[in-house]
C-alpha positions as CSV (number, residue, x, y, z in Angstrom):
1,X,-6.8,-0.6,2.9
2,X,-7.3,-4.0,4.3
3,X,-4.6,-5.4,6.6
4,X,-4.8,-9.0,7.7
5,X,-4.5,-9.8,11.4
6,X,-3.7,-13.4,12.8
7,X,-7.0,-12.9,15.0
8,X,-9.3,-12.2,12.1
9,X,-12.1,-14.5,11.5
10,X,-11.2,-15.9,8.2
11,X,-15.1,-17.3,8.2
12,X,-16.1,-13.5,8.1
13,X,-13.3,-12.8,5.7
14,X,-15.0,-15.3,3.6
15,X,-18.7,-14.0,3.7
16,X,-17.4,-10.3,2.9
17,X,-15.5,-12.4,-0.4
18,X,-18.7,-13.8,-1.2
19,X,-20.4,-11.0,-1.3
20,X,-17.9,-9.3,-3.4
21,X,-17.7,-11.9,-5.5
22,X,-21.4,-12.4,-5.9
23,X,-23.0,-8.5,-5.8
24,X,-20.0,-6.4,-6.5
25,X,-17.8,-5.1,-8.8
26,X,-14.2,-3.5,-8.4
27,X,-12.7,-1.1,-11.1
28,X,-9.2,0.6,-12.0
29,X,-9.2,4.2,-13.3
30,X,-6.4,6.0,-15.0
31,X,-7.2,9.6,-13.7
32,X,-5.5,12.6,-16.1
33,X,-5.8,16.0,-15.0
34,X,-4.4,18.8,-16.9
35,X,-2.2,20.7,-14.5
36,X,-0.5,17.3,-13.6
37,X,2.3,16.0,-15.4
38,X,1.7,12.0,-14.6
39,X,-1.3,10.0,-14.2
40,X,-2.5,8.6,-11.2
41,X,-5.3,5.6,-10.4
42,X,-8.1,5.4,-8.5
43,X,-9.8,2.3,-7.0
44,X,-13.7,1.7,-7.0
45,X,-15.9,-0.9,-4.8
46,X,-18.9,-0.8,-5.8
47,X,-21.5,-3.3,-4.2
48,X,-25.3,-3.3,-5.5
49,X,-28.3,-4.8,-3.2
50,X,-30.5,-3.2,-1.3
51,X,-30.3,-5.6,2.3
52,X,-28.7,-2.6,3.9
53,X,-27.4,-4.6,7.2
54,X,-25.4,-7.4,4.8
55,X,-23.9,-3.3,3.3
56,X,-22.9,-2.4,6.9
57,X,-21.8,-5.8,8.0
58,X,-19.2,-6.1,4.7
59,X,-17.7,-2.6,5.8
60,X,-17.3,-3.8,9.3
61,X,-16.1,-6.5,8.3
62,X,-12.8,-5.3,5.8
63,X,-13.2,-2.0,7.5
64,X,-14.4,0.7,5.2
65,X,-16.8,3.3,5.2
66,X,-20.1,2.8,4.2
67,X,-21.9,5.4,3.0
Protein backbone atom coordinates (compact mmCIF):
# COMPACT_ATOMS: atom_id res chain seq x y z
CA UNK A 1 0.00 0.00 0.00
CA UNK A 2 1.32 3.31 -0.64
CA UNK A 3 1.18 5.92 2.18
CA UNK A 4 2.12 9.43 1.49
CA UNK A 5 4.59 11.20 3.73
CA UNK A 6 5.08 15.05 3.93
CA UNK A 7 8.94 14.29 3.24
CA UNK A 8 8.37 12.32 0.04
CA UNK A 9 9.80 13.66 -3.01
CA UNK A 10 6.79 14.44 -5.03
CA UNK A 11 9.46 14.81 -8.16
CA UNK A 12 10.14 10.91 -7.55
CA UNK A 13 6.51 10.43 -6.98
CA UNK A 14 6.03 11.79 -10.33
CA UNK A 15 8.66 9.64 -12.40
CA UNK A 16 7.19 6.32 -10.65
CA UNK A 17 3.51 7.99 -12.25
CA UNK A 18 5.06 8.28 -15.37
CA UNK A 19 6.14 5.24 -15.69
CA UNK A 20 2.93 3.72 -14.72
CA UNK A 21 1.23 5.78 -16.81
CA UNK A 22 3.49 5.22 -19.81
CA UNK A 23 4.67 1.18 -19.44
CA UNK A 24 2.14 -0.18 -17.11
CA UNK A 25 -1.07 -1.46 -16.62
CA UNK A 26 -3.28 -1.91 -13.34
CA UNK A 27 -6.24 -4.44 -13.16
CA UNK A 28 -9.20 -5.33 -10.80
CA UNK A 29 -10.19 -9.10 -10.32
CA UNK A 30 -13.37 -10.40 -8.91
CA UNK A 31 -11.90 -13.71 -7.34
CA UNK A 32 -14.76 -16.70 -6.63
CA UNK A 33 -13.74 -19.68 -5.02
CA UNK A 34 -16.11 -22.36 -4.26
CA UNK A 35 -15.82 -23.01 -0.61
CA UNK A 36 -16.35 -19.19 -0.01
CA UNK A 37 -19.55 -17.67 0.28
CA UNK A 38 -18.56 -13.95 -0.96
CA UNK A 39 -16.21 -12.77 -3.51
CA UNK A 40 -13.22 -10.96 -2.89
CA UNK A 41 -10.77 -8.71 -5.33
CA UNK A 42 -7.46 -8.78 -6.08
CA UNK A 43 -5.22 -5.94 -7.40
CA UNK A 44 -2.54 -6.35 -10.23
CA UNK A 45 0.57 -3.99 -11.29
CA UNK A 46 1.91 -4.98 -13.95
CA UNK A 47 4.82 -2.93 -15.58
CA UNK A 48 6.48 -4.26 -19.04
CA UNK A 49 10.21 -3.06 -20.07
CA UNK A 50 13.10 -4.63 -19.86
CA UNK A 51 15.53 -1.51 -18.24
CA UNK A 52 15.66 -3.51 -15.11
CA UNK A 53 17.16 -0.51 -12.77
CA UNK A 54 14.10 2.02 -13.94
CA UNK A 55 11.91 -1.75 -12.44
CA UNK A 56 13.89 -1.51 -9.18
CA UNK A 57 13.88 2.21 -8.85
CA UNK A 58 9.79 2.39 -9.32
CA UNK A 59 9.52 -0.26 -6.32
CA UNK A 60 11.80 1.80 -4.25
CA UNK A 61 10.27 4.47 -4.98
CA UNK A 62 6.21 3.53 -3.98
CA UNK A 63 7.71 0.71 -1.95
CA UNK A 64 6.84 -2.61 -3.31
CA UNK A 65 8.54 -5.69 -4.06
CA UNK A 66 10.02 -6.32 -7.18
CA UNK A 67 10.36 -9.52 -8.24
Amino acid sequence: MLVYYPHMDERLLAWAAGILDGEGCIAIYSCNKKDRKASFYQLYLQIGMRDEWTIKRFADIVDVVYS
